[in-house]
TORKOL-4160 file (C-alpha; in steps of 0.2 Angstrom, whole numbers, padded with zeros to 4 digits, m for minus):
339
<pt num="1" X="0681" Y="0594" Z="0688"/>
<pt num="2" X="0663" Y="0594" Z="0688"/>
<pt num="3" X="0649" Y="0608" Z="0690"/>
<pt num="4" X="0632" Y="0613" Z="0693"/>
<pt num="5" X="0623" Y="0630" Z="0688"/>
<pt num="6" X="0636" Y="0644" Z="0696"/>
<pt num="7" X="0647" Y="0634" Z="0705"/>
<pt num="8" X="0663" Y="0622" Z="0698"/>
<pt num="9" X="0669" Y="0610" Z="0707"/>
<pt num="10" X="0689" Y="0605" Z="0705"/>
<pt num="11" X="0702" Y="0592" Z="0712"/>
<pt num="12" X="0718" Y="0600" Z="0715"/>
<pt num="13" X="0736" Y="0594" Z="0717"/>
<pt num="14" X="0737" Y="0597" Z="0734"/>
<pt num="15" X="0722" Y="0584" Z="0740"/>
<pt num="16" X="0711" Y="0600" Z="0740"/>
<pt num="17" X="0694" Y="0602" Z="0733"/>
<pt num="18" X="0694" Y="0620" Z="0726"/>
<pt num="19" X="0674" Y="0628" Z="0725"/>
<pt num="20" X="0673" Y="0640" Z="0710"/>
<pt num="21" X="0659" Y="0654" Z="0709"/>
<pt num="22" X="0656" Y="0654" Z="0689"/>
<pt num="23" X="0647" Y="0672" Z="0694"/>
<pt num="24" X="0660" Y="0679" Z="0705"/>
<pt num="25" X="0675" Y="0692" Z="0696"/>
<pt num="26" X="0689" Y="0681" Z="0694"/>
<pt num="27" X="0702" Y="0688" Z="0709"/>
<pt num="28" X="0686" Y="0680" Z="0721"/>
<pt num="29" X="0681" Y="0667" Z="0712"/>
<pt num="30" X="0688" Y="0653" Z="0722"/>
<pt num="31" X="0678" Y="0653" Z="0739"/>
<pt num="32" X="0684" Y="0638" Z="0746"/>
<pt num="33" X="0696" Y="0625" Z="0747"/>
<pt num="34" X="0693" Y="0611" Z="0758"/>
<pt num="35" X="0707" Y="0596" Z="0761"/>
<pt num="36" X="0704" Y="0580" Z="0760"/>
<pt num="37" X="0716" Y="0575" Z="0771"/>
<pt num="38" X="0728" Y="0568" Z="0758"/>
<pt num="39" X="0747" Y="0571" Z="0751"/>
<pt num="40" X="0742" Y="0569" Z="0731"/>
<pt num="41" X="0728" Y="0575" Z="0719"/>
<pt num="42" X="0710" Y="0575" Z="0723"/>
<pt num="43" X="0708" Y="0566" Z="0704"/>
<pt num="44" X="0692" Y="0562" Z="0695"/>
<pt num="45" X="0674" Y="0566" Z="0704"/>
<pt num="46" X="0655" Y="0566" Z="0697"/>
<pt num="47" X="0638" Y="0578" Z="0705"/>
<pt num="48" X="0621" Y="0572" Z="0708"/>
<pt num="49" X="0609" Y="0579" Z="0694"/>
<pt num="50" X="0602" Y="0590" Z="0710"/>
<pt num="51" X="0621" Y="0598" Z="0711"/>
<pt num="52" X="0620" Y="0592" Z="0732"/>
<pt num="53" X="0632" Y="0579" Z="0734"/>
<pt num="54" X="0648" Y="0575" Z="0728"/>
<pt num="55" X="0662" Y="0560" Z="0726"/>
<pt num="56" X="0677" Y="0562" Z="0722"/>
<pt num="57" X="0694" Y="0551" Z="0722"/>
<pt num="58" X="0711" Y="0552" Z="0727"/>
<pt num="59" X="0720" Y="0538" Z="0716"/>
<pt num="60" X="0737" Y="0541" Z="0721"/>
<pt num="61" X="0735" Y="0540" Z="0739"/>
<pt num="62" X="0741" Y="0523" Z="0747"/>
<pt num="63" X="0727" Y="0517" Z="0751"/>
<pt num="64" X="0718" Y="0525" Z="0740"/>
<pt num="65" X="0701" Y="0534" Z="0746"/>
<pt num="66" X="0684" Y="0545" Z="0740"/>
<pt num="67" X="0678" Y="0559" Z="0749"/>
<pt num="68" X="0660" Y="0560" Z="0749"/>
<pt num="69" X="0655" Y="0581" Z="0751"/>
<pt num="70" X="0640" Y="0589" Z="0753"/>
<pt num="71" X="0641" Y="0603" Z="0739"/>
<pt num="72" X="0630" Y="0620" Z="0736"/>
<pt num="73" X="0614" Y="0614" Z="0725"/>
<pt num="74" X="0609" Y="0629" Z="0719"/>
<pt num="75" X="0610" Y="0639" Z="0735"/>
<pt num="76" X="0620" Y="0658" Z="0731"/>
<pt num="77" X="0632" Y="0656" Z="0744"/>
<pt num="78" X="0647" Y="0641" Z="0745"/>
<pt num="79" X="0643" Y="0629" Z="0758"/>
<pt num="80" X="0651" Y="0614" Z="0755"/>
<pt num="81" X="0660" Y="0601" Z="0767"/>
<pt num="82" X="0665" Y="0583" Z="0769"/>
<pt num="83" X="0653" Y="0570" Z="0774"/>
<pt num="84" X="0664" Y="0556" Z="0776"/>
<pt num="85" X="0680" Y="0550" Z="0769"/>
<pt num="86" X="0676" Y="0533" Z="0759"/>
<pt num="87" X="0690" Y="0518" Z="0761"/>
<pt num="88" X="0690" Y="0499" Z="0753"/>
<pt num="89" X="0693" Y="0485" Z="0765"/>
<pt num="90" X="0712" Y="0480" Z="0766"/>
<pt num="91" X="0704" Y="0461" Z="0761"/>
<pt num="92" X="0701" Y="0468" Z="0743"/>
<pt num="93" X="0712" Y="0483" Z="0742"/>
<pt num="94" X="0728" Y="0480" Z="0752"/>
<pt num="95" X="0737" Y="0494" Z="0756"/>
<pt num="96" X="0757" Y="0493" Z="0750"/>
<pt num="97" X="0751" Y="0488" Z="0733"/>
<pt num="98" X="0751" Y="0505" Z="0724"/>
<pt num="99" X="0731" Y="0501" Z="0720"/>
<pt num="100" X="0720" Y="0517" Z="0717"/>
<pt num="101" X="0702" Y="0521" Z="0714"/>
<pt num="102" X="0697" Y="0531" Z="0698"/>
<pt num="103" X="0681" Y="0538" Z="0689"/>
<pt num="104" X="0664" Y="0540" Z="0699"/>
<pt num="105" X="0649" Y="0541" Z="0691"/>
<pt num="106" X="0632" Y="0545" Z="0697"/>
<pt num="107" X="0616" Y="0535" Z="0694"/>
<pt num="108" X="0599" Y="0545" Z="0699"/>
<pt num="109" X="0590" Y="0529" Z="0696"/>
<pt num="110" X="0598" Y="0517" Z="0711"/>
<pt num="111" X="0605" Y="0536" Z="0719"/>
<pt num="112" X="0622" Y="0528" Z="0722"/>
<pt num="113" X="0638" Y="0534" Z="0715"/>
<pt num="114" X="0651" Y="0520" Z="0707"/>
<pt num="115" X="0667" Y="0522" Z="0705"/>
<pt num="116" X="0680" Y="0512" Z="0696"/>
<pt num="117" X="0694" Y="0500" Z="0705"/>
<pt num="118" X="0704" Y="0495" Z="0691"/>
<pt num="119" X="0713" Y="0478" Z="0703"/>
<pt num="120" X="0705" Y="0470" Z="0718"/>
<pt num="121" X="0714" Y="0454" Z="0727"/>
<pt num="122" X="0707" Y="0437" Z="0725"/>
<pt num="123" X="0698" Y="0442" Z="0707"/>
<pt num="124" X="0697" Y="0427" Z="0704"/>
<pt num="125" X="0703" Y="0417" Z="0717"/>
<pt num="126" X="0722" Y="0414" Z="0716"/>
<pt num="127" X="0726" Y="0429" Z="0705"/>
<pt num="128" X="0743" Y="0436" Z="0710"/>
<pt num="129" X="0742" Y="0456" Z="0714"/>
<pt num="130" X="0754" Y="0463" Z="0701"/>
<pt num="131" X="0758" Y="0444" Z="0693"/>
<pt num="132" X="0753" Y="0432" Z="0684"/>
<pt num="133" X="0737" Y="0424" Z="0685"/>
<pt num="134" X="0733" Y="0443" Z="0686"/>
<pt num="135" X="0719" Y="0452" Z="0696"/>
<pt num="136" X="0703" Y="0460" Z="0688"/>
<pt num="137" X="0694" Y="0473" Z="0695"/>
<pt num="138" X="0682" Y="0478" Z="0704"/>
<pt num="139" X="0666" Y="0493" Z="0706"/>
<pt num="140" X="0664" Y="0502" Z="0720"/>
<pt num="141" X="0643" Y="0508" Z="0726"/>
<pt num="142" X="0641" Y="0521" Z="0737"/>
<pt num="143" X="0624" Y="0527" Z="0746"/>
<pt num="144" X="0625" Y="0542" Z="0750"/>
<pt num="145" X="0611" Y="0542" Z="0761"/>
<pt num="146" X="0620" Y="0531" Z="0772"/>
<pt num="147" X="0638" Y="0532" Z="0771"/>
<pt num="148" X="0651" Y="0519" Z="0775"/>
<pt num="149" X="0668" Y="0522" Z="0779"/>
<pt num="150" X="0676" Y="0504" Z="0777"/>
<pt num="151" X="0669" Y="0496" Z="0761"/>
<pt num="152" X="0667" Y="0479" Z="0758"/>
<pt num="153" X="0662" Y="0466" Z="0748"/>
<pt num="154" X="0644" Y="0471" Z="0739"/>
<pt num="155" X="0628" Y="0472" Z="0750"/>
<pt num="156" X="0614" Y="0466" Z="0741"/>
<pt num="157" X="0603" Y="0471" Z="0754"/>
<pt num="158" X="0613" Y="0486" Z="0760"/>
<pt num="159" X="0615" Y="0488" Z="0742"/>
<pt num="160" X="0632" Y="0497" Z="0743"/>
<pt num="161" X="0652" Y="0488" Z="0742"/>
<pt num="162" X="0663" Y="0481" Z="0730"/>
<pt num="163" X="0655" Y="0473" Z="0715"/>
<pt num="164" X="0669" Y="0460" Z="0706"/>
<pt num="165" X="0672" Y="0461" Z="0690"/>
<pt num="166" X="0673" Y="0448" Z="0677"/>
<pt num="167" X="0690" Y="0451" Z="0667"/>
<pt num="168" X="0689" Y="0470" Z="0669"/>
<pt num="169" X="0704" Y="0484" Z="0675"/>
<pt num="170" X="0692" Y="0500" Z="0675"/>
<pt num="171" X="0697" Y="0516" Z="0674"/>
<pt num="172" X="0683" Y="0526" Z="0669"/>
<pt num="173" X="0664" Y="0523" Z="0674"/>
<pt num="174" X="0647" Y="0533" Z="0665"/>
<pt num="175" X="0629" Y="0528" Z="0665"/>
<pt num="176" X="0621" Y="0525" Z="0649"/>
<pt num="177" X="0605" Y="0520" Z="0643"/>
<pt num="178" X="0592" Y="0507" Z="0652"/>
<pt num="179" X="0602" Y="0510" Z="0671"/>
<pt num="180" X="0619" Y="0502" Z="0664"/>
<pt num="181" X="0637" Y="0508" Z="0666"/>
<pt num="182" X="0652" Y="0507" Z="0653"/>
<pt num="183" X="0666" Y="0504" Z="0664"/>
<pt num="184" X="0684" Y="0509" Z="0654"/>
<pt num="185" X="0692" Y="0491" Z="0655"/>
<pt num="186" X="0711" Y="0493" Z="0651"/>
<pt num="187" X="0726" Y="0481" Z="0649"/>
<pt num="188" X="0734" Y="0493" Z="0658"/>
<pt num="189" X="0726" Y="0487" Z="0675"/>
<pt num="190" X="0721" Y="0470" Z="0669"/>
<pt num="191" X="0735" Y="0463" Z="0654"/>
<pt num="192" X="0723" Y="0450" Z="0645"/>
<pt num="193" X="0712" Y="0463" Z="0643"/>
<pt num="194" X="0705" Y="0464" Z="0626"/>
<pt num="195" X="0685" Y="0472" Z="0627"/>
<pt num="196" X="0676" Y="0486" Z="0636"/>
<pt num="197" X="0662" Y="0482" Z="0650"/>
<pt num="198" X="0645" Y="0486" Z="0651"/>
<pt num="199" X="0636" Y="0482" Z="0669"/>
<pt num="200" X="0618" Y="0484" Z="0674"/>
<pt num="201" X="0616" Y="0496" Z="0691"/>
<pt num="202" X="0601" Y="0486" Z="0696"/>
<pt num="203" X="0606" Y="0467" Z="0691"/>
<pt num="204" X="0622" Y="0468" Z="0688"/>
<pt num="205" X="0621" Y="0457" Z="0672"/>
<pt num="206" X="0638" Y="0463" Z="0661"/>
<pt num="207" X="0640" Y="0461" Z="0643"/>
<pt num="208" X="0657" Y="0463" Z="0636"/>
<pt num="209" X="0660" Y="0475" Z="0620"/>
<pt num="210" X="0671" Y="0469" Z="0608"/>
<pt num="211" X="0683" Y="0477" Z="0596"/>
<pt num="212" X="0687" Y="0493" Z="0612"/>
<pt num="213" X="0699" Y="0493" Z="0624"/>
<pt num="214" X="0713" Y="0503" Z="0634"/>
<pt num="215" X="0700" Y="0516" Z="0641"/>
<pt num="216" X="0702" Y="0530" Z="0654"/>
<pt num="217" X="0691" Y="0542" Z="0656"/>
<pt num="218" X="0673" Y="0536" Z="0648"/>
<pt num="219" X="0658" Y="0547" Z="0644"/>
<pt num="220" X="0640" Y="0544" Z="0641"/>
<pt num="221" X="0633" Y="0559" Z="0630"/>
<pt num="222" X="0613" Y="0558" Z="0631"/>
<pt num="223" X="0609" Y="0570" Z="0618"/>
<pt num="224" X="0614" Y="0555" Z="0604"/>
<pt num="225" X="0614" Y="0541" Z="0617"/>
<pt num="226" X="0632" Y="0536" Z="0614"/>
<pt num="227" X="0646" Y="0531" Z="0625"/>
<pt num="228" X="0664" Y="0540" Z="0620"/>
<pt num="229" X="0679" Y="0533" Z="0627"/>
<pt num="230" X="0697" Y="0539" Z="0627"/>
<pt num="231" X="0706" Y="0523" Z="0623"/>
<pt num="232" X="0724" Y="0531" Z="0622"/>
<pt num="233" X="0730" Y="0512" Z="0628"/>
<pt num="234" X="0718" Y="0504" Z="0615"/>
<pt num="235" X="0728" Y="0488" Z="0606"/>
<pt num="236" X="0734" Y="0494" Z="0589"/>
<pt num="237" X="0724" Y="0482" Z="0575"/>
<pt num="238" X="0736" Y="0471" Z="0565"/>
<pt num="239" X="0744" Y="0477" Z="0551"/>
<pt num="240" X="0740" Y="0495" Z="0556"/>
<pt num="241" X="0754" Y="0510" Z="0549"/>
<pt num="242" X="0751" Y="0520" Z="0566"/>
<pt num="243" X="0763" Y="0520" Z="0581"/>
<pt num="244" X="0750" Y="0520" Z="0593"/>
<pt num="245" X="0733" Y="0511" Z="0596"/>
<pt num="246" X="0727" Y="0527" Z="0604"/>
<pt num="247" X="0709" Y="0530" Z="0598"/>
<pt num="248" X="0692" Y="0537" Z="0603"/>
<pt num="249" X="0679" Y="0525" Z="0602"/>
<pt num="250" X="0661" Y="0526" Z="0599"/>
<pt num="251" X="0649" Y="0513" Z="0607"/>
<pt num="252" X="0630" Y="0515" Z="0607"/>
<pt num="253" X="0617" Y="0513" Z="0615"/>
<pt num="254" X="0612" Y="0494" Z="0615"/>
<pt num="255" X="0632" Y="0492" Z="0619"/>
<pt num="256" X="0641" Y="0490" Z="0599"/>
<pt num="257" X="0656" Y="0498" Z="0595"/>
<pt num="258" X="0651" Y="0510" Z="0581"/>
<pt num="259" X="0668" Y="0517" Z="0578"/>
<pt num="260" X="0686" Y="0521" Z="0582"/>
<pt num="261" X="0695" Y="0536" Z="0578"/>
<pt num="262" X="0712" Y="0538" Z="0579"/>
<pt num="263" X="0721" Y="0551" Z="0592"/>
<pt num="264" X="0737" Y="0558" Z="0599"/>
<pt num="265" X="0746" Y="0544" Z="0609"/>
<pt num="266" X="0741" Y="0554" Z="0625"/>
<pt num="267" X="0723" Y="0555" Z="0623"/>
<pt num="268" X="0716" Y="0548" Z="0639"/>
<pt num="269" X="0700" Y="0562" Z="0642"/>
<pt num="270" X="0683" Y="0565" Z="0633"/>
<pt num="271" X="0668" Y="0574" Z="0636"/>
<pt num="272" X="0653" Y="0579" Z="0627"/>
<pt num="273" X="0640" Y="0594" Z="0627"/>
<pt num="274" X="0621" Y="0584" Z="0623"/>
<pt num="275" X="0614" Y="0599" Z="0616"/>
<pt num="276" X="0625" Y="0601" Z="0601"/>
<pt num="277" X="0633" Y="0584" Z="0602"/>
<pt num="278" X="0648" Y="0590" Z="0601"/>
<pt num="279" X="0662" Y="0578" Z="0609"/>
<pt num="280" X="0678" Y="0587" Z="0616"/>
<pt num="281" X="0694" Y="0577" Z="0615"/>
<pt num="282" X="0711" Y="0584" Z="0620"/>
<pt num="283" X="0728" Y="0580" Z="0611"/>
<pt num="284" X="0743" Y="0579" Z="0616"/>
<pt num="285" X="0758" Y="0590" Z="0610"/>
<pt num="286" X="0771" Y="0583" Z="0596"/>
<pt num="287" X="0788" Y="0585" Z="0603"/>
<pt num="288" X="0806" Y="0578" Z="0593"/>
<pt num="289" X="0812" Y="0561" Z="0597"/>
<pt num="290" X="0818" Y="0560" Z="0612"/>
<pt num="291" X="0812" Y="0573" Z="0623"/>
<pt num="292" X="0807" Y="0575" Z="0640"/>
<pt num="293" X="0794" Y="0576" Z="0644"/>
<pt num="294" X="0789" Y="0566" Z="0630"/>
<pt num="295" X="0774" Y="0569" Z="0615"/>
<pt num="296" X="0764" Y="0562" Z="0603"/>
<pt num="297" X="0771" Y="0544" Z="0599"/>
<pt num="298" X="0757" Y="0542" Z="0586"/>
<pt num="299" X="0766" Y="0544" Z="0571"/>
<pt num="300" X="0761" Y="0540" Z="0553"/>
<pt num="301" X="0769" Y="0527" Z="0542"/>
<pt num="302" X="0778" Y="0537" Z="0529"/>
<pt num="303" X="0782" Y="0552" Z="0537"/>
<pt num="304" X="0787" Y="0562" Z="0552"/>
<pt num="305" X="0770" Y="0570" Z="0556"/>
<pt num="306" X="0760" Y="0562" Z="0571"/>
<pt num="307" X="0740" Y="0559" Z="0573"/>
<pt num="308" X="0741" Y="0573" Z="0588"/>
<pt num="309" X="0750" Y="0586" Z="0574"/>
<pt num="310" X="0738" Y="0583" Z="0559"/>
<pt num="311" X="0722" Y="0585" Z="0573"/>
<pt num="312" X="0729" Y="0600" Z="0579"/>
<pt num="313" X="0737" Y="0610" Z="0564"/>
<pt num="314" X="0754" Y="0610" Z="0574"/>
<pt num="315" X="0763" Y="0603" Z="0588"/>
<pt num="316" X="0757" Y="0614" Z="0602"/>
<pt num="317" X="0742" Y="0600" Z="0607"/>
<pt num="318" X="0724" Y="0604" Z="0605"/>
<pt num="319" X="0707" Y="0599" Z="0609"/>
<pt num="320" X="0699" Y="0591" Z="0595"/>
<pt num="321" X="0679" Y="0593" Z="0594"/>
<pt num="322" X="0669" Y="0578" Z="0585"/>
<pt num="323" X="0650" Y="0581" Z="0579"/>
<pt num="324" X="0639" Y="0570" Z="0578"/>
<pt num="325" X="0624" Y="0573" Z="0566"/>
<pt num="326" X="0610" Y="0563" Z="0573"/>
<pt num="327" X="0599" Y="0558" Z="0558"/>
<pt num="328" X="0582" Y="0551" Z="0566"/>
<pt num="329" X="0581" Y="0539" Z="0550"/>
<pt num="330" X="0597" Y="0533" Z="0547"/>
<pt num="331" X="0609" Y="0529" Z="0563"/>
<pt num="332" X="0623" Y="0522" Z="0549"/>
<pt num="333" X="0629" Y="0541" Z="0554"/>
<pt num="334" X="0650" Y="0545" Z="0559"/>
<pt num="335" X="0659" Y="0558" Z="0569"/>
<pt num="336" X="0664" Y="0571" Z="0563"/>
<pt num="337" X="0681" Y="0581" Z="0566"/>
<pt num="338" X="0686" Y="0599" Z="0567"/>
<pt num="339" X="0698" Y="0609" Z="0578"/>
């Protein structure tokens, strides 16, 4: 979900976009809910800073696809409807293939939304989709100014398509500092996968982070300028006593790994508030070996009590909320936890 001033915006199971009035009583709140023409969820999704135009993706659909919406700024009254429905070339994203499209992200600077293709075919040439050599990934630009309904490779003077990506499975995608984009590379999508991306909107120069990987959703908090990643598939460090490599990781600015914190197995999600600097991670439940669906695999050495149980004072799951105390002098500073 995503919001600007009254409204909330939210993907629903159904492929339907529901548009929430955050002023309205609760009975009326939803005012409209417009399908995208698909059978599974309308998934991840990111606003213009104006609150005017929206993308969001349906990942599960087969091929997957975006849905570009014009939504209601700060009008009073919901307005919003579909521009046009965005799909990838079946040259890069071959339908059949169970392929999907993940997190969009907007950048006001080049005004184009990109969003996350964690496999593409023929990245690099001779990779095998699902084998071995394996595919990487790929970054999908969208102008909204002048939409496209069948996406190709990159246009650099259109300036919209698929961007490869060197050894990158992305899941999530935010826009940091100096016009670049942390994508949430995962072995997951791409197996060798061992680092995090960052990629310049305007050159796209890349620089790998090491030390971070096994990302979903990625956020970019502006108020510390820091990138937070839910790593729940991050690759557990040798020697570790945890079950999982599940972390939250902490990259700044200039694109260094700062820290990693470890979380329920389950983590995926994060986001921050920039005012406060508080970062917002849910956790997953702890259930007993065994049961279905199933918890919190990120048990202590030692002991039966999982990351998930210790962050949440029980097993019932939680949101965990960091602070970061910015210190203008000294930048050696850490997250820290409460519940």
């Amino acid at each position: 979900m995503v919001s600007h001033g009254r409204w909330l915006y939210a993907g629903d199971g159904d492929s339907t976009l529901k548009v929430i009035d955050l002023n309205a009583p609760t009975a009326s709140a939803i005012k409209q809910s417009i399908a995208t023409g698909g059978t599974t969820r309308l998934d991840e999704m990111d606003i213009t800073g104006d609150g005017q135009l929206l993308f969001g993706a349906n990942n599960a659909e087969d091929p997957p696809f975006g849905t570009l919406f014009s939504a209601n700024g700060d009008g009073s009254v919901s307005n919003t409807f579909i521009i046009t429905r965005v799909t990838i070339a079946p040259t890069i994203v071959p339908p059949g293939k169970g392929l999907s499209i993940e997190q969009p992200a907007w950048d006001p600077k080049t005004q184009r939304f990109y969003t996350s293709i964690p496999t593409i075919a023929n990245n690099p040439p001779g990779c095998v989709l699902g084998g071995t050599p394996a595919c990487s990934g790929g970054l999908l630009v969208t102008d909204p100014d002048n939409p496209v309904a069948v996406e190709g490779l990159f246009d650099p003077v259109a300036g919209h398509g698929v961007i490869p990506l060197p050894a990158c499975g992305p899941n999530g995608a935010t826009v940091g500092v100096n016009d670049n984009l942390l994508l949430g590379c995962t072995p997951g999508n791409f197996p060798p996968q061992t680092t995090t991306l960052v990629i310049n909107a305007k050159t796209h120069n890349s620089a790998a982070v090491n030390g971070i990987t096994g990302s979903d959703e990625v956020y970019f908090n502006k108020g510390d300028n820091r990138y937070y990643l839910g790593a729940s598939k991050a690759i557990k460090p040798a020697g570790s006593n945890l079950g999982s490599g599940a972390v939250l990781g902490v990259v700044d600015g200039t694109s260094i790994l700062v820290e990693t914190i470890p979380q329920s197995s389950g983590s995926h999600s994060v986001a921050a508030d920039s005012r406060r600097n508080l970062i917002f991670v849910p956790q997953i439940w702890t259930r007993p070996a065994g049961a279905i669906p199933a918890g919190d695999a990120n048990t202590v050495a030692g002991g039966p009590a999982t990351v998930g149980e210790l962050l949440c004072g029980g097993v019932d799951g939680c949101i965990a909320v960091y602070r970061h105390n910015v210190d203008e002098d000294d930048d050696d500073d850490r997250a820290e936890g409460h519940r």
